[in-house]
N, C-alpha and C positions, 0 to 999 in steps of 0.2 A: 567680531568687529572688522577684524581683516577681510575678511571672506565677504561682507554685505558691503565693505569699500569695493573692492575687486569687481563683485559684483554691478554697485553704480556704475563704477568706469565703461566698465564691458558692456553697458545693456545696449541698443541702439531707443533708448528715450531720452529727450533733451532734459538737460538739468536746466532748475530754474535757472533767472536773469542772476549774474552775480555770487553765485553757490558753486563756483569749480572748485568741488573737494580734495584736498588734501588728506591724507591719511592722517595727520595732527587733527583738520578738522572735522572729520569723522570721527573720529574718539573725543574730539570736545563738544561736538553736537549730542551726541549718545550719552557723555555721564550728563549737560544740562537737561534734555530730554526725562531723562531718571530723576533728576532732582525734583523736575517741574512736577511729573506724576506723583510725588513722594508728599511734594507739598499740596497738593491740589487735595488726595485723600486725605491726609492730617487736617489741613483745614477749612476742609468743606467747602470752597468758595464757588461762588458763582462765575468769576472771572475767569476769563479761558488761559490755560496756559499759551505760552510763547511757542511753537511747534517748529521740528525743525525741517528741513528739505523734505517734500515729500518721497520721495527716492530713497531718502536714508531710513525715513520709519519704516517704509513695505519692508529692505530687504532685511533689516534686524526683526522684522517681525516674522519671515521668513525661515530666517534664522532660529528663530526662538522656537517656533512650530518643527522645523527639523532634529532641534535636539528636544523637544517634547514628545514626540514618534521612535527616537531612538531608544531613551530613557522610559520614559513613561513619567517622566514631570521637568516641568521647565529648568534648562541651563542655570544655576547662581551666578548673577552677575555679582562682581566683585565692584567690592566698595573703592571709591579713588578718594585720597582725603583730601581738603582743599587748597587749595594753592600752587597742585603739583602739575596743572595742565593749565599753560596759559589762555587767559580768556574766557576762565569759569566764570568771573568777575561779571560777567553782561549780559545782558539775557541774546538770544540769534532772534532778527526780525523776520515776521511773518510779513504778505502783503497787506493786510489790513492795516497795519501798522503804518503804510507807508504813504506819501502822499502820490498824486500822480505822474511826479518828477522820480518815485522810488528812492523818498530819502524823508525820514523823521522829523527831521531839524525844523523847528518853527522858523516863517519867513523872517527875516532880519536878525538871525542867531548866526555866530560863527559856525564856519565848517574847522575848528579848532576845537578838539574837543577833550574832556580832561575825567576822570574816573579812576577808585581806589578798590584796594578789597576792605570792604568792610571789618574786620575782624580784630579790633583793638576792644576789649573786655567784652561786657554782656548787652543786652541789646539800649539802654540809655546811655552808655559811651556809644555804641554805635550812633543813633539818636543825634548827639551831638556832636560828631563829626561828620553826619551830613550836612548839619545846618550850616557847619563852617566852613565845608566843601561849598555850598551853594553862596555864599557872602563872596569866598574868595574868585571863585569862577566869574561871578559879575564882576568885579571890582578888574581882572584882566581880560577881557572880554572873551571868554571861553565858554562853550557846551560843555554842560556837566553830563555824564551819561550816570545818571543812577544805578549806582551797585546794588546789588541783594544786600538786606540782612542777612546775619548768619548767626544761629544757636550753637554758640561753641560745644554745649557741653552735647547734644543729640547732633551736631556736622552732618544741620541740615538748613539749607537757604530759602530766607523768602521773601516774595517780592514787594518793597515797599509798598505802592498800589494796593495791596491787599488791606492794609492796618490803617495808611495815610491817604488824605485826598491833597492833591498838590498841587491844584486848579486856582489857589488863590498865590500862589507865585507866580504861577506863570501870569497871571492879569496885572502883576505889579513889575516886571521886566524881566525876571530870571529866566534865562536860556537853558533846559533842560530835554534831557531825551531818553525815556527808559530803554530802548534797544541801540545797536549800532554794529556798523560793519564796516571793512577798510575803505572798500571803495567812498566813505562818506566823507575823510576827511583823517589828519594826521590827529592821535591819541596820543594823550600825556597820562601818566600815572604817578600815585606818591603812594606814601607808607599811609595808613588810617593813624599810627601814632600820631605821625609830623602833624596830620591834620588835628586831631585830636589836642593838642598843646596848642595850635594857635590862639589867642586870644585878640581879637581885633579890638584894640583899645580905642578906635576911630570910628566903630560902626558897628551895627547892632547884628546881633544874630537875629535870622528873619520867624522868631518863636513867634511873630503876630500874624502868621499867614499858618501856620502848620494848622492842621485840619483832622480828625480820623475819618477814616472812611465811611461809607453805609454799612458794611457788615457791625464793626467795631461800634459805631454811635449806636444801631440797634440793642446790639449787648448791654449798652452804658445807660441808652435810657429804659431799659426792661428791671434792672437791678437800681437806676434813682429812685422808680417806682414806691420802692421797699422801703425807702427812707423817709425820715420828715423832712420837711422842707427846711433848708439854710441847714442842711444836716454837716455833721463834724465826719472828717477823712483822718484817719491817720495811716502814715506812714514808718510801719517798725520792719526796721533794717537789722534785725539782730546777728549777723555776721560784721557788724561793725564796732560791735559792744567793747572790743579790746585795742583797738584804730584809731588812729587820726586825734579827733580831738577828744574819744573815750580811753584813751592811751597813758591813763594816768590811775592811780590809786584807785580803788571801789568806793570808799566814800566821797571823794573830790568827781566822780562822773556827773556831768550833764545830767540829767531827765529825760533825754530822748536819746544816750545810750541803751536802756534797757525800756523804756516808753509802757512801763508797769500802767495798770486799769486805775489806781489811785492818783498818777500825775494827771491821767487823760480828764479821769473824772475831775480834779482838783481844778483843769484848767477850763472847762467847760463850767463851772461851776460858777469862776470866775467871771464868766462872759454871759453869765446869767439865762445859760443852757441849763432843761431841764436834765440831771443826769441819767433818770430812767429813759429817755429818748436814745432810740436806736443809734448807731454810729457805726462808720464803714470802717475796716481794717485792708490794708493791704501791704502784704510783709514776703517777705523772700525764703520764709520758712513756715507755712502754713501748721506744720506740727506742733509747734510752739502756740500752747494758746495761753489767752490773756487770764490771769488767778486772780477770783475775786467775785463775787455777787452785786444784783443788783443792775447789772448792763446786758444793754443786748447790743451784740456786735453781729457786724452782717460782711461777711465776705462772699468775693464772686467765687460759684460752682456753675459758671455756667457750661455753653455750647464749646469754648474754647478752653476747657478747666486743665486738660488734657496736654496744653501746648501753655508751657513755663514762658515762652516769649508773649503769643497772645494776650494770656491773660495776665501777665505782666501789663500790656498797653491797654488792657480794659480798667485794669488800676490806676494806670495812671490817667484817662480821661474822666472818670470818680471822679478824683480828688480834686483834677482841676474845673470841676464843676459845684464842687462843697462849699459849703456857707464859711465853715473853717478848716483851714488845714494845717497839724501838725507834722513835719515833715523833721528829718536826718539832715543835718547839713553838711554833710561828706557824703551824703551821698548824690549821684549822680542825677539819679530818679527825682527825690525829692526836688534839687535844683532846678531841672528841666520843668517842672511841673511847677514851682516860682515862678520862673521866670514867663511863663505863658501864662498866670494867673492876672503878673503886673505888667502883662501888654497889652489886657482885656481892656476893654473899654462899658462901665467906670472898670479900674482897677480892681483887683483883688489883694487882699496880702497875706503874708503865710505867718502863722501864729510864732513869732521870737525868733524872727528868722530876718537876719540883715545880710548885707551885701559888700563887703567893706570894698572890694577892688572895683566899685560900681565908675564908670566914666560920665556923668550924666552929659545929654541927654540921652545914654547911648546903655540899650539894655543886652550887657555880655558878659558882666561880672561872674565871679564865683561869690558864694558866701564867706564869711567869716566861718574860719578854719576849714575852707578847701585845703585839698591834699597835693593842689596842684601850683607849681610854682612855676617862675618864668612869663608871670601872667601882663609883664608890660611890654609884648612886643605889639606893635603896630603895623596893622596890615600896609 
């Protein structure tokens, strides 16, 4: 990395408008560089990654070609884990990305701009600390610069864009930017916790604009397919079976602590579902199957079976497309996927599942027996 820095400095080629590299940013273009490759083969996307100076890719590629000649196989680059090089957090823009002024920022958005690392729990806390991210960024008139998700437990990043389409914020006023660079304007950053705990008891979280993508809806309508129509989702969280509100005696649990084939059936029964009709499962421990005869459960193994975050958000587009849905109310998943059921238009609603800290008319509650507290602050 030193040696392909040394190298940019010294070449007589002009570096692009705005890229006079630093030795910091030469090692933070080169691990996001790695990332983007990292995610682009993981998930197959059609989207191009974010690329970084051209200057920088020839001479590390150079690089890499000289210690392949040496060796007889390529250098191992060494892993950097997140958060140890400032500015992992944002993607580097390429020109396409830029308008003809050489700057992102939709017209009439601040040059103030504000972004987090994402990495407060799995990817539906993440989820929902962007959306609180994007409430509060309007609410102080700030450019939100979209941070990556990030798969804590594989510490590897990806780009929202890939999973979400977030074309219908910006038609409704949100000011956002998925790349950015200093010359664009002064950054602010906070912790994902801090965001993650705000609850805006004054104004909604913008779950009526969130979108999935073209790759993702493909997924989601290739496997409705498979189902009946006004078909049942559930949602079994079985790492939750001893928590929150299953945090008490085995006989005194919930129904949707352990969300057995006889409650599912019982309650489709009740709703005058036929219970041999197929039903979608989407659970956090695919090894764990449902005991019991007489159901056909249908889980996604698709394109993205592969990627625990992925197919994590082709579950949860399912279910918020299901005729019913049984969901976990501690969990994060299930709430997020509430809450975008009941901002559909007509509405949807999730089977036994209420809202007690709800502000009407204003949809940002947690459920009854959320885990989270401090829920009356006011943006």
């Amino acid at each position: 990395i030193i040696g392909g820095w040394w190298m940019a400095k010294s070449s007589g080629d002009a570096e692009p408008p705005g890229h006079n590299l630093s030795l910091n940013d030469a090692v933070m273009l080169q691990h996001i560089h790695e990332t983007n490759e990292t995610n682009d083969a993981n998930f197959n996307s059609t989207t191009p990654a974010a690329d970084p100076p051209v200057a920088l890719v020839t001479n590390v590629h150079n690089q890499t070609q000289k210690a392949t000649k040496a060796t007889g196989k390529p250098k191992k680059r060494k892993k950097i884990p997140f958060g140890t090089l400032a500015g992992t957090e944002v993607g580097v823009p390429t020109a396409a990305e830029f308008n003809f002024e050489g700057d992102p920022t939709p017209p009439g958005c601040a040059h103030d701009y504000f972004t987090f690392v994402n990495n407060f729990g799995a990817h539906n806390n993440q989820l929902l600390t962007l959306l609180n991210a994007f409430t509060i960024t309007r609410a102080l008139n700030l450019t939100l610069v979209i941070p990556p998700f990030i798969d804590v437990e594989r510490r590897r990043q990806m780009k929202p864009i890939k999973a979400y389409n977030f074309s219908l914020f910006r038609e409704h006023g949100f000011c956002f930017v998925n790349v950015y660079k200093a010359s664009m304007g002064n950054l602010r950053k906070s912790s994902a916790y801090r965001l993650f705990r705000v609850l805006p008891a004054n104004t909604s979280r913008p779950y009526a604009f969130l979108r999935p993508s073209t790759l993702v809806q493909a997924e989601v309508n290739k496997w409705i397919r498979k189902l009946p129509a006004n078909f049942t989702a559930v949602h079994r969280r079985t790492d939750l079976r001893g928590l929150y509100l299953c945090k008490v005696p085995e006989e005194e649990k919930p129904p949707f602590c352990h969300m057995h084939l006889d409650y599912i059936q019982s309650v489709r029964q009740s709703l005058g579902i036929p219970t041999k009709s197929a039903f979608f499962v989407g659970t956090d421990n695919p090894a764990i199957h449902l005991k019991g005869k007489g159901a056909t459960v249908v889980r996604y193994n698709g394109k993205f079976a592969s990627s625990r975050m992925l197919s994590a958000i082709v579950d949860f587009w399912i279910m918020v497309e299901s005729g019913v849905f049984l969901g976990h109310p501690s969990s994060s998943l299930s709430m997020n996927v509430c809450n975008i059921r009941r901002s559909l238009i007509p509405p949807k609603d999730c089977f036994n599942f209420t809202f007690c800290e709800d502000r009407h008319p204003y949809i940002a509650g947690w459920p009854c027996g959320s885990p989270v507290v401090g829920i009356d602050t006011k943006l």
